[in-house]
C-alpha positions as CSV (number, residue, x, y, z in Angstrom):
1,X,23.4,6.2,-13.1
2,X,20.2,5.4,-15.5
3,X,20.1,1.8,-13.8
4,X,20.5,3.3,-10.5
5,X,17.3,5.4,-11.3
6,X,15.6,2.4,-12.7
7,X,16.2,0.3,-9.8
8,X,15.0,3.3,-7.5
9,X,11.9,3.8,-9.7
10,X,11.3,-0.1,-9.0
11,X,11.1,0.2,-5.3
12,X,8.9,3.3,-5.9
13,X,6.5,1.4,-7.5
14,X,5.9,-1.3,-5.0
15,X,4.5,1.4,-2.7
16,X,1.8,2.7,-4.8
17,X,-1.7,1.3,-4.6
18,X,-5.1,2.1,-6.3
19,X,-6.8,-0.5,-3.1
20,X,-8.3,2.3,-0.6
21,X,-8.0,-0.4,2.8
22,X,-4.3,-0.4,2.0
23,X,-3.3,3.0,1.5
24,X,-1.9,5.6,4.2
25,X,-3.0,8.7,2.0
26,X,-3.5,10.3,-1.3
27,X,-1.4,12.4,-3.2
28,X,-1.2,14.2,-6.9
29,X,1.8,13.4,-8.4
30,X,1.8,16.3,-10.3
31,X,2.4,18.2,-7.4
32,X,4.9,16.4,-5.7
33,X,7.0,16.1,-8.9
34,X,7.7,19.5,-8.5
35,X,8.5,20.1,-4.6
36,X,11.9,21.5,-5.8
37,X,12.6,23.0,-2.3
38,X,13.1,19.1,-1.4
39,X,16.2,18.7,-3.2
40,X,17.1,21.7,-4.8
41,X,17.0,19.8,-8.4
42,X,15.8,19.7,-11.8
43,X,12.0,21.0,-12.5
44,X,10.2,18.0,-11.6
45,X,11.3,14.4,-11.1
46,X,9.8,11.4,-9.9
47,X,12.3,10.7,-7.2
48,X,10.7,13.6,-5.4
49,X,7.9,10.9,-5.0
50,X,10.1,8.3,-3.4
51,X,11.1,11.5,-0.9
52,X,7.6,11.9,0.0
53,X,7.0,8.3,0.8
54,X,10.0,8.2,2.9
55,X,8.8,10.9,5.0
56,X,5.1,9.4,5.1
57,X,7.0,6.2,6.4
58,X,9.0,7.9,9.0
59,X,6.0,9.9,10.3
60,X,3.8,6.8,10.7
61,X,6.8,4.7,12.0
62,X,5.8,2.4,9.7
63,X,8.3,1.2,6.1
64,X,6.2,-0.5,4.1
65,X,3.4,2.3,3.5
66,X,1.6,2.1,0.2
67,X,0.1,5.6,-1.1
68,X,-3.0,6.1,-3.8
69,X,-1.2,8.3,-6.2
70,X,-3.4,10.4,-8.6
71,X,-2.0,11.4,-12.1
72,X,-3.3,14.6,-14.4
73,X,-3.4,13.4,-17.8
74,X,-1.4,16.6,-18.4
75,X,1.6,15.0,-16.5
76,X,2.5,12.6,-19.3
77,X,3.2,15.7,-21.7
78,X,5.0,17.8,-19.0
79,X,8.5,18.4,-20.9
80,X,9.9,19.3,-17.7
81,X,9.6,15.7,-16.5
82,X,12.1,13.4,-18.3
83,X,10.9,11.6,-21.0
84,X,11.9,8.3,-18.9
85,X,10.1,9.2,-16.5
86,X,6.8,9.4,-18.6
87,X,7.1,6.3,-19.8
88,X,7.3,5.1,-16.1
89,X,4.1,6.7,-15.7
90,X,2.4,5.3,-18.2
91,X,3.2,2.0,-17.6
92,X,2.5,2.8,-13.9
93,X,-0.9,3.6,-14.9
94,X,-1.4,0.3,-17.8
95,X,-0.3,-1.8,-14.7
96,X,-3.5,-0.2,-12.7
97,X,-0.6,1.2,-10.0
98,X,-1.7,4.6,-10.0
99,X,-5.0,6.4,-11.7
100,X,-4.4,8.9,-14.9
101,X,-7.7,11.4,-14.9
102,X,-8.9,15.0,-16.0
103,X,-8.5,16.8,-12.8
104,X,-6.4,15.4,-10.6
105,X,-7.5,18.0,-7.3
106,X,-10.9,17.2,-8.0
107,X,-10.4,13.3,-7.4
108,X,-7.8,13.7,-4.5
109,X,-10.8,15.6,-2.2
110,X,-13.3,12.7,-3.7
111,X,-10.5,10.2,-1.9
112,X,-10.1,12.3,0.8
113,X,-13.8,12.8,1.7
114,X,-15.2,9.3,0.6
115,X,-12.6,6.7,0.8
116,X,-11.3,8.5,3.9
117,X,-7.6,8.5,2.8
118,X,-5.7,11.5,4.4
119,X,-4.1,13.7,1.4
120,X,-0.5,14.7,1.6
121,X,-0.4,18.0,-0.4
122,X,0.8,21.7,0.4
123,X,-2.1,22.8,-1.2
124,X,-5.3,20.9,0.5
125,X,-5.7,20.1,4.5
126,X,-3.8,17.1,6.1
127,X,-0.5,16.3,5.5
128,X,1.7,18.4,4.1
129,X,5.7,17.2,2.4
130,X,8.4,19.8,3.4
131,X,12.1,20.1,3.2
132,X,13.5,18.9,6.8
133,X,17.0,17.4,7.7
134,X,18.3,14.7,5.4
135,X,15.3,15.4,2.9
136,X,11.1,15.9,3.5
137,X,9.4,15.8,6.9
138,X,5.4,15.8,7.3
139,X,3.9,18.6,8.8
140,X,0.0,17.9,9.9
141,X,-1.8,20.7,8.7
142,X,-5.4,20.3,9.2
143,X,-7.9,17.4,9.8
144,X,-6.9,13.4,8.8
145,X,-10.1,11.3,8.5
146,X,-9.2,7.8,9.6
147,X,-12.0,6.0,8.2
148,X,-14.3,5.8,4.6
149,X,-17.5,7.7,4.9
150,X,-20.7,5.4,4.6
151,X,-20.6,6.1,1.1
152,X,-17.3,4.7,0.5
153,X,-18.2,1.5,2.7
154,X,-20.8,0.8,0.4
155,X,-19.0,1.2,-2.7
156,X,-16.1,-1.0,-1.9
157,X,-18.7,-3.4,-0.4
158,X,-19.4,-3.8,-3.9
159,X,-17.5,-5.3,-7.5
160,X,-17.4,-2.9,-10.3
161,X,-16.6,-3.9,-14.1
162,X,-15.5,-1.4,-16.6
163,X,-16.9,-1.6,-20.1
164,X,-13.2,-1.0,-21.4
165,X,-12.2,-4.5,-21.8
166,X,-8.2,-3.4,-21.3
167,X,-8.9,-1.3,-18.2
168,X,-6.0,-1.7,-15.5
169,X,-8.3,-0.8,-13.1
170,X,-11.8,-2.4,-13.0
171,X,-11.5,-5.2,-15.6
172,X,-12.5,-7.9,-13.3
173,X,-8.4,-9.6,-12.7
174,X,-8.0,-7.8,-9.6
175,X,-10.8,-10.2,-7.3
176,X,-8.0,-11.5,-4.2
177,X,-6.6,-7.7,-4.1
178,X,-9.6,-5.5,-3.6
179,X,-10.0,-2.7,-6.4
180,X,-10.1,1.1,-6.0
181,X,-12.8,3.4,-5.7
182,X,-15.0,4.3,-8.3
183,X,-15.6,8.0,-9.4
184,X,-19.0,9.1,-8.9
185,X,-20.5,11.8,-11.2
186,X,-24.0,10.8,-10.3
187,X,-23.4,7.4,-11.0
188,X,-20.2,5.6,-10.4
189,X,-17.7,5.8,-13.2
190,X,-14.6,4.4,-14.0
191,X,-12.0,7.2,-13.2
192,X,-9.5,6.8,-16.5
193,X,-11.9,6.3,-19.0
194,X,-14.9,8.2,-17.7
195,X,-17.2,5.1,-18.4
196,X,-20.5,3.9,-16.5
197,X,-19.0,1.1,-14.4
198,X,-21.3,-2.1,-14.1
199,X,-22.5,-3.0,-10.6
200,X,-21.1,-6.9,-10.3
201,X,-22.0,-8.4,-7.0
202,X,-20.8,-7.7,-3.6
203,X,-17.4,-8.0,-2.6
204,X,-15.9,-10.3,-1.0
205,X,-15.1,-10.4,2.5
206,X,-11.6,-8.7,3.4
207,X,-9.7,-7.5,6.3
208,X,-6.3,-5.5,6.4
209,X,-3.7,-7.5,8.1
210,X,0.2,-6.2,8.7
211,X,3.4,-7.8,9.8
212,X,5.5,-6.2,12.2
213,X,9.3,-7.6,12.7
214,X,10.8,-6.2,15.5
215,X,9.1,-2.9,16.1
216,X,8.5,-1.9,12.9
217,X,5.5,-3.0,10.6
218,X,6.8,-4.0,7.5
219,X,3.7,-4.5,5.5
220,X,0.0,-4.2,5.5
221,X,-1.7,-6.6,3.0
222,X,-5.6,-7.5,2.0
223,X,-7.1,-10.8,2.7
224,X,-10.3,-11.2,1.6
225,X,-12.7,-14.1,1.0
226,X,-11.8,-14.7,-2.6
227,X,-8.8,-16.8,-1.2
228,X,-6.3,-17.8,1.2
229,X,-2.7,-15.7,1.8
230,X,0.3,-18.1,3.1
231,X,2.6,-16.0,5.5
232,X,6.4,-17.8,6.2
233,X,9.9,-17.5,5.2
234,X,10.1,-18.2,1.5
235,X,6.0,-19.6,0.7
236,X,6.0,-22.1,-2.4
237,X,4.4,-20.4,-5.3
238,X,2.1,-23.1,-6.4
239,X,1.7,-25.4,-2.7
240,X,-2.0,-23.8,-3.1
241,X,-3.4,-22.7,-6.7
242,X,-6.0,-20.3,-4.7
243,X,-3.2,-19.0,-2.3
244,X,-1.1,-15.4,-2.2
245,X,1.9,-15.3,-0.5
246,X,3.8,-12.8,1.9
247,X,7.2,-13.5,2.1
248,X,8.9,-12.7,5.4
249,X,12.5,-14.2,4.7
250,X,14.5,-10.9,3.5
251,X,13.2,-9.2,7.0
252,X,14.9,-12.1,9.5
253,X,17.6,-12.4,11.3
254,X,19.7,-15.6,11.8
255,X,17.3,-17.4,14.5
256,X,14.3,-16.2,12.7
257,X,15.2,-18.1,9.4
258,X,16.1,-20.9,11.3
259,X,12.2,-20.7,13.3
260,X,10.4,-19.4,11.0
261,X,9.1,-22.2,7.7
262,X,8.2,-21.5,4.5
263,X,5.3,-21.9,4.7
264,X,4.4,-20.9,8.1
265,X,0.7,-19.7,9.1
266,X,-2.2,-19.5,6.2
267,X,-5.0,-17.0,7.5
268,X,-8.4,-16.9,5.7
269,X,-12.1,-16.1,5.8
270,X,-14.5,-19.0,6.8
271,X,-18.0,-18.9,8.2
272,X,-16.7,-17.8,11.9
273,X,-14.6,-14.5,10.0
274,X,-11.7,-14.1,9.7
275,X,-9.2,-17.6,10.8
276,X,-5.7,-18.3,11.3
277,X,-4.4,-22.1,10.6
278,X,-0.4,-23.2,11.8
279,X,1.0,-25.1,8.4
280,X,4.5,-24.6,10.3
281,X,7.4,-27.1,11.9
282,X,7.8,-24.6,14.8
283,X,4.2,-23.5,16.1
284,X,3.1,-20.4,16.2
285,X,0.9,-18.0,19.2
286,X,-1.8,-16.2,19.8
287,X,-1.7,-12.9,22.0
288,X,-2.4,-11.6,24.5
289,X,-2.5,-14.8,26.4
290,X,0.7,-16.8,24.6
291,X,-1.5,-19.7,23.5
292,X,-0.5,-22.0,21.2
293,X,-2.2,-22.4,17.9
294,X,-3.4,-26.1,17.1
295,X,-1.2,-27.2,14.3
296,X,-3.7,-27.6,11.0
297,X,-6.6,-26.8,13.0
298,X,-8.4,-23.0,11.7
299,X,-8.5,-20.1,14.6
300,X,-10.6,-17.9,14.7
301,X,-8.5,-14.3,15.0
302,X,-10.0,-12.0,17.3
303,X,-10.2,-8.8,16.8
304,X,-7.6,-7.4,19.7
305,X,-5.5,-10.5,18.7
306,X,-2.3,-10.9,16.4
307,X,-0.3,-14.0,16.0
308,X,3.5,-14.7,17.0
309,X,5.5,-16.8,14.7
310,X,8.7,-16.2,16.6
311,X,9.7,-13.6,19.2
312,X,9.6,-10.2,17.1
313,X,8.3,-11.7,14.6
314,X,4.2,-10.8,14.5
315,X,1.1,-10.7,11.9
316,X,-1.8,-9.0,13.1
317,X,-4.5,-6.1,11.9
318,X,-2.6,-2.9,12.3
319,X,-4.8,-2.0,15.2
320,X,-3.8,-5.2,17.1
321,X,-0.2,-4.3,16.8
322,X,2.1,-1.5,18.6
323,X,3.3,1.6,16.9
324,X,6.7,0.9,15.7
325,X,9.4,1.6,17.7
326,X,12.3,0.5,15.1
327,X,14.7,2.3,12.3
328,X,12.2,2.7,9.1
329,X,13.6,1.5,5.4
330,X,13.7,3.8,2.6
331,X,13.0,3.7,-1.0
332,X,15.8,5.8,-1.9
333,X,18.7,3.8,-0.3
334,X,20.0,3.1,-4.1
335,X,19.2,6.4,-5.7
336,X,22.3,8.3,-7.2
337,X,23.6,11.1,-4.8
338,X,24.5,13.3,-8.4
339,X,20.7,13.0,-9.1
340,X,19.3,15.4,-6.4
341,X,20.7,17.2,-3.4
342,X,19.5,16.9,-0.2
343,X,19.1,19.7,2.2
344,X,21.8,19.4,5.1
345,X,20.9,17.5,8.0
């Protein structure tokens, strides 16, 4: 069962962000530990985490959300959270995947208000995590901004260095995936170790893109002017030093791993915005309008537009693309049954 829990914790993990633009709300983690009506369960466990995201994803119709999770430093010496489960934690927050601070509620509302990131909590307005059939269900309860206030615009329009040379969070390695928000107390500080961040530049370009396979968007990820990000079935690691990768291969059927390459469509910022180019054997469209991209040749996407790689198989801003219409995913398919109890459906 411990590598069961492991494995679940795993998943967990690849849907938490500290990037604002990819985020579908924020939560504390200290609070949603110990939504014990959820499962009927031990004190607090992380897997109540994995409940909530499975509920955000159902309400949004949408499986691969990410979520900005907030951790009070007094979390990592709650005894009534596992001692495993700590450890995760911490190495969630050395990896940069969540933010450990002094006041956790006070940092949620600063997301909330500046950042624009709607907060799932029972405690705050906007979303609220409670028991429903076959485990948590989101109630809206209150107002969900959709957008960062000017404020927030202008401080993720720029780069921000820590003076803690180990910092997870703003130590200057995270240039091609955006970087969170910084803390203001006046001036804008770094939110784990409470240090004046230095002002760096201005960001690069980005834009949020998402792929959608069959109904349901999969995943939203950042490109952004620091570099290239090759979409297809299986990308090469190293066919482009500068390039990230999106791999689509484990969300195809038969015919779409037949149509679809490995490396398929690279998308981009050049000096017309953001641009599409077809690296694929197959072709690839552009809708509305079902034209065909010009293989090698950059295309500019507009902003209405998404691209079709093969039928049900789309990449597009979120915006451009239809509410999801298919089954959603969870991150608890592998989790234990003995290690919580779900209310009955």
């Amino acid at each position: 069962m411990r590598f069961e829990v492991s494995h679940v914790l795993d998943a967990i993990e690849r849907r938490l962000t500290t990037e604002p633009a990819l985020a579908r709300g924020v939560l504390d983690l200290a609070e949603v530990v110990r939504y014990v009506d959820l499962d009927g369960g031990r004190p607090a466990t992380l897997l109540r985490l994995g409940m909530v995201v499975d509920a955000l994803a159902r309400h949004l119709a949408e499986e691969g959300i990410q979520v900005y999770c907030v951790v009070d430093k007094q979390l990592l010496s709650d005894l009534d959270q596992p001692s495993s489960e700590r450890m995760v934690i911490r190495r969630w927050a050395d990896d940069g995947h969540v933010e450990v601070v002094q006041g956790s509620g006070m940092r949620v509302r600063e997301l909330n208000e500046i950042a624009g990131l709607p907060i799932i909590s029972r405690n705050l307005p906007g979303l609220a995590a409670l028991p429903g059939a076959g485990g948590a269900v989101i109630t809206v309860r209150g107002p969900v901004p959709t957008a960062p206030s000017d404020l927030g615009r202008r401080l993720m329009s720029r780069r921000w260095r820590c003076p803690d040379p180990e910092c997870a969070l703003f130590a200057g390695m995270r240039v091609a995936v955006g970087q969170p928000l910084p803390k203001l107390r006046g001036n804008p500080l770094c939110p784990r170790h409470d240090l004046p961040l230095a002002d760096t530049g201005p960001a690069p370009a980005q834009d949020v893109l998402a792929v959608r396979v069959n109904g349901v968007i999969k995943q939203r990820f950042l490109v952004t002017g620091a570099g290239p990000v090759t979409v297809g079935r299986a990308p090469e690691g190293n066919w482009d030093s500068d390039s990230r990768s999106i791999v689509l291969g484990p969300w195809l059927d038969e015919g779409g791993v037949k149509a679809v390459s490995r490396n398929h469509v690279v998308v981009a910022f050049d000096h017309s915005g953001l641009s599409v180019k077809d690296v694929s054997m197959n072709g690839a469209w552009i809708y509305p309008g079902g034209d065909k991209i010009t293989p090698r040749q950059p295309r500019t996407l507009g902003p209405a537009e998404y691209i079709e790689l093969y039928p049900g198989v789309e990449i597009g801003r979120p915006g451009s693309l239809a509410a999801g219409t298919g089954t959603v995913g969870s991150v608890l398919v592998d989790a234990p049954t003995m290690s919580f109890r779900l209310p009955p459906a």
